[in-house]
N, C-alpha and C positions, 0 to 999 in steps of 0.2 A: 477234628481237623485243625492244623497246626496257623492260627492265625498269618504268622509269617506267609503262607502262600500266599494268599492275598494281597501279602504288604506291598505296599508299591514307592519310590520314591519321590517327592512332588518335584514339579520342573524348577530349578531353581529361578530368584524372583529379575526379572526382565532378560531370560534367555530364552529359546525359541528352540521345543525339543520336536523330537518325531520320532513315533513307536520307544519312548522312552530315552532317547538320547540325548543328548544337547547339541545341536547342529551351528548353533550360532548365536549374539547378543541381540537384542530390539535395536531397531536404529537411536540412533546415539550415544549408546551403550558399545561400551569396547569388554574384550575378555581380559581378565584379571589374571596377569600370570600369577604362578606357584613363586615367593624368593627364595621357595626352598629346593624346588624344579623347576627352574624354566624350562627347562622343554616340552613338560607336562602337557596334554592335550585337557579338550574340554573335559574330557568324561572323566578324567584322575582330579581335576581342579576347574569343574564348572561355576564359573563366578565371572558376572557380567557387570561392572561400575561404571555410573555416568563418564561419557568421552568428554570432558568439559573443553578441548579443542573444536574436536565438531561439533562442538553444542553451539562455540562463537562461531563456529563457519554457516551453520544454520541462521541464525541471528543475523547476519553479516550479507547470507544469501535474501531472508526475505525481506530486511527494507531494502536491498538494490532493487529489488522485483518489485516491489510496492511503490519506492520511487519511479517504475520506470512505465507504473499503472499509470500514477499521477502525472508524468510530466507529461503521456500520451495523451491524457483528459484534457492538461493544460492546452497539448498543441491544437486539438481538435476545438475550444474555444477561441483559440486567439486566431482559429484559419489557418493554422500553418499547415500543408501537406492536403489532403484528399479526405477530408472528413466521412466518405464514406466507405472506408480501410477499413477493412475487419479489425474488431476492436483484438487486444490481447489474447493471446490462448496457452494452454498449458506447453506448446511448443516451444512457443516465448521462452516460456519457464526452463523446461528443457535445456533452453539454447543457453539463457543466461547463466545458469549453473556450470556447463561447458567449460564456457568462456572464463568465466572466475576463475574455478576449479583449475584451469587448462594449466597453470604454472606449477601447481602441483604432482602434473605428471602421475595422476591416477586412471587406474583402467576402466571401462566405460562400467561396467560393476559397479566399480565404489563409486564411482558417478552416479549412476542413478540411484543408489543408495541412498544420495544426500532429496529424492526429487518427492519422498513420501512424506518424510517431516519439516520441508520448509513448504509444499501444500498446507501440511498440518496446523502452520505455522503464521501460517496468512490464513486458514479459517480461524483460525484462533481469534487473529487481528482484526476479523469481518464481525465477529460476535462483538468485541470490546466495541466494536464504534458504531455497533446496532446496523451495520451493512449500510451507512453514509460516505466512510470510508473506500469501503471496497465490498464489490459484489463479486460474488461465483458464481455464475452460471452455466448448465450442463447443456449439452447439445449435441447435434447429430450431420456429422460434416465427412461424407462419400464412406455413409455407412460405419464408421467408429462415431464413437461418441468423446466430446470435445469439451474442455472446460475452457470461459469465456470468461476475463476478467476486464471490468468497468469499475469506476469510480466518482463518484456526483463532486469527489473533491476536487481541485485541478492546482498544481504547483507550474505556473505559464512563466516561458524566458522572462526576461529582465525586457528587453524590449518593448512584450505585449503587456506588462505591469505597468511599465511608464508611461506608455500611451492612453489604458484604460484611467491610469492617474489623471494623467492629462486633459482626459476627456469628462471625466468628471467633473472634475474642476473649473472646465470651462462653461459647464452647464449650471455648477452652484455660481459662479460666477455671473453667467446671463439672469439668474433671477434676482439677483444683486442690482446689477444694473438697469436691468429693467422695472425691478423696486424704485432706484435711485430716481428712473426718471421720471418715473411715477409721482414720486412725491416734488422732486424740481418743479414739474407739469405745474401740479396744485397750488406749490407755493406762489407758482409765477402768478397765476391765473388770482388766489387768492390778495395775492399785493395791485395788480391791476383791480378791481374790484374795490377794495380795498381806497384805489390812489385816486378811483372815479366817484367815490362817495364824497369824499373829502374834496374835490372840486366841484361837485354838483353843491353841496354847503356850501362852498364857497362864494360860487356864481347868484345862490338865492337870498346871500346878505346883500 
């Protein structure tokens, strides 16, 4: 039996086939035209090379999202808003992408195209920072299941920075002064003592 039957062609490397075809590239991966065919379809010139465009939109999309973990952290310790607001959810995500994306004038497709590898992208970012950073948590909200993002970090307005400054400061400050007056006390107390000795000699010449 003629080996060739069996022979099969392997998928080529980051394209995404079915029943042996090439149907498409892995997210972030674009198709490589032919310069010797462009009009060539996948299956005459299947070849899929990093999108380095949507690789910076990717990039681009998860620290806005990552910032917008953090500033939510921030507000919920400075008191800003209703601290017990459901924290972040992959809707979030959803939305933020939208909205970036929105100027680009792509169809909701290639939109959620971009919502699998900047997830990816921010787990990524939750392993590097041993999950201090940012947390993923999965959940169950009117029966789909919901990812939940928090962060122990918190990036707080400029307001609630100068205030916690402020306040701190005032507290290193009270133990300063309250040191200061501490040792004032002493000295005072120590010269009277001191100024009563030396008139008690006095009086006993």
């Amino acid at each position: 039996e003629s080996p060739l039957i069996h022979n099969c062609i392997p998928c080529p490397e980051h394209a995404i086939c079915t029943d042996g075809i090439v149907q498409s590239c892995e997210p972030s991966y674009r198709f490589l035209k032919n310069p010797f065919f462009p009009d060539a379809d996948l299956v005459l010139w299947p070849k899929c090379v990093s999108d380095t465009k949507k690789t910076a939109r990717i990039n681009l999309l998860t620290n806005a999202f990552l910032d917008k973990v953090l500033r939510d952290a921030g507000d919920r310790q400075c008191g800003i808003g209703d601290r017990t607001r459901p924290h972040l959810t992959d809707d979030d995500l959803r939305a933020t992408i939208a909205e970036m994306l929105k100027p680009m004038r792509l169809s909701e497709e290639e939109i959620d195209s971009y919502y699998s590898p900047v997830l990816s992208a921010l787990k990524i970012k939750r392993s590097d920072s041993g999950e201090r950073m940012l947390t993923i948590k999965s959940t169950t909200s009117n029966d789909r299941s919901v990812k939940v993002f928090r962060s122990s970090f918190a990036k707080k307005p400029l307001k609630c920075r100068v205030t916690s400054w402020l306040k701190s400061a005032w507290e290193n400050a009270s133990h300063y002064i309250a040191l200061l007056g501490v040792l004032v006390s002493t000295s005072v107390v120590a010269g009277y003592v001191v100024t009563r000795r030396r008139e008690d000699r006095a009086e006993g010449r």
